[in-house]
C-alpha positions as CSV (number, residue, x, y, z in Angstrom):
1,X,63.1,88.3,-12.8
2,X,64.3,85.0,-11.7
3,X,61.2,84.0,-9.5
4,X,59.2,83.1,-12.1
5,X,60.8,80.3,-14.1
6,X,59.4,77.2,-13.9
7,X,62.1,74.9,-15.2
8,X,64.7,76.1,-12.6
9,X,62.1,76.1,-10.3
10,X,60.8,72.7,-10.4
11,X,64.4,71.4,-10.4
12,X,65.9,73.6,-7.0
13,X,62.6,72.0,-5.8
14,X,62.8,68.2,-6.7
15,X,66.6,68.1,-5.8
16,X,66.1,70.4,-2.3
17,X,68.4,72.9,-3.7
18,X,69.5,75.8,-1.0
19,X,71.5,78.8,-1.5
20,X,70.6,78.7,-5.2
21,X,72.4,81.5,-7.4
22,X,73.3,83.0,-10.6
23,X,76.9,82.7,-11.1
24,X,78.9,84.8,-13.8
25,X,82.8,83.8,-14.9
26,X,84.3,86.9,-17.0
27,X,86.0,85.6,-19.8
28,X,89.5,84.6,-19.2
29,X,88.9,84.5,-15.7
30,X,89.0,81.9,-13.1
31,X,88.0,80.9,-9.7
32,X,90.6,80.2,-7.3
33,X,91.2,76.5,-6.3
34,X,89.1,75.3,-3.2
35,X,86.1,73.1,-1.7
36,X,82.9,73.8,-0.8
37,X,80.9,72.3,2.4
38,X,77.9,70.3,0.1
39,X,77.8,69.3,-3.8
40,X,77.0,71.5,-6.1
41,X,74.0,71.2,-8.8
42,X,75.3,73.6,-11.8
43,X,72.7,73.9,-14.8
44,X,74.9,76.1,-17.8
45,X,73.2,78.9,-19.3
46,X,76.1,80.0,-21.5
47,X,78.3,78.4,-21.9
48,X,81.3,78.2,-24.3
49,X,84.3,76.2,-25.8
50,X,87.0,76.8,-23.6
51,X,85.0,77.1,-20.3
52,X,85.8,73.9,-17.9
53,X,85.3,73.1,-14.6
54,X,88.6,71.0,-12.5
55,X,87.6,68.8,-10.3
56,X,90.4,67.0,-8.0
57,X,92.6,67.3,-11.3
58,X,89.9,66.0,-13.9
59,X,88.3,68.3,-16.3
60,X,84.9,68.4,-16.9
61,X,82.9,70.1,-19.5
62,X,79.7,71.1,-19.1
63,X,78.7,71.8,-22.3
64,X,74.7,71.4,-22.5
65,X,73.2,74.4,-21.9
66,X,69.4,73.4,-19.4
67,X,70.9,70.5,-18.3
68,X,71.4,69.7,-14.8
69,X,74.9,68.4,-13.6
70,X,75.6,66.9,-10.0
71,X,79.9,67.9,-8.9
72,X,80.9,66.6,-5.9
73,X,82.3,70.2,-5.0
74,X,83.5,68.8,-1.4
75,X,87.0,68.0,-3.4
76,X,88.9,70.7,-4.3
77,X,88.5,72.2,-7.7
78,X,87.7,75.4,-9.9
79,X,86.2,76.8,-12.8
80,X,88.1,79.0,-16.1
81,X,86.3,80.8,-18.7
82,X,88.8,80.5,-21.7
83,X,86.5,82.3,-24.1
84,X,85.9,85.7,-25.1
85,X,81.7,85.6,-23.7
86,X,80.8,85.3,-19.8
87,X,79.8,82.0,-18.7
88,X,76.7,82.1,-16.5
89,X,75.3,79.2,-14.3
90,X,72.8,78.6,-12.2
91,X,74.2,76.8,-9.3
92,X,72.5,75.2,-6.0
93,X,73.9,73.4,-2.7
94,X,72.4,70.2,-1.8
C-alpha cells in the first residue's frame, strides 16, 4: 500500500529521509514528553483542530494537510490529539 506513492516518495528521497513511518495519535491522546536523536520531517495526513505539536514549550500547528514540515525534534517536545478523529502523519528522520 504505501510503496507506491509518488509524492511521499519523491520527498523521503530528496530530503534522505530514513526510518520513514506512518504515525497514528488516537484522539485525546498524547505522546509523552522527550527528544529524539535527528529532526523529524512530519507531512500531516489528517489532521484536526485541536491536534498540536510542543516543541521546547512552543506550540506548533501543523495544519496543512501534504505539506512537508522540518521540527528540530532533538529538543524535547510532544504531540496531543485534542479532537474526536485520529491524526495520522507520515514522519521521517533526517
Amino acid at each position: 500500500l504505501y510503496y507506491d506513492i509518488p509524492y511521499i516518495n519523491k520527498i523521503i528521497t530528496e530530503n534522505g529521509w530514513y526510518r520513514t513511518r506512518v504515525l497514528i495519535l488516537n484522539p485525546r491522546e498524547c505522546y509523552t514528553y522527550h527528544k529524539d536523536p535527528t529532526p523529524r520531517m512530519h507531512i500531516p495526513v489528517n489532521t484536526y483542530e485541536g491536534c498540536m505539536f510542543i516543541l521546547d514549550d512552543e506550540v506548533i500547528k501543523m495544519e496543512e494537510e501534504g505539506t512537508v514540515y522540518w521540527i528540530e525534534t532533538t529538543y524535547p517536545h510532544l504531540a496531543l490529539n485534542g479532537s474526536r478523529e485520529k491524526r495520522i502523519h507520515i514522519v521521517g528522520c533526517v
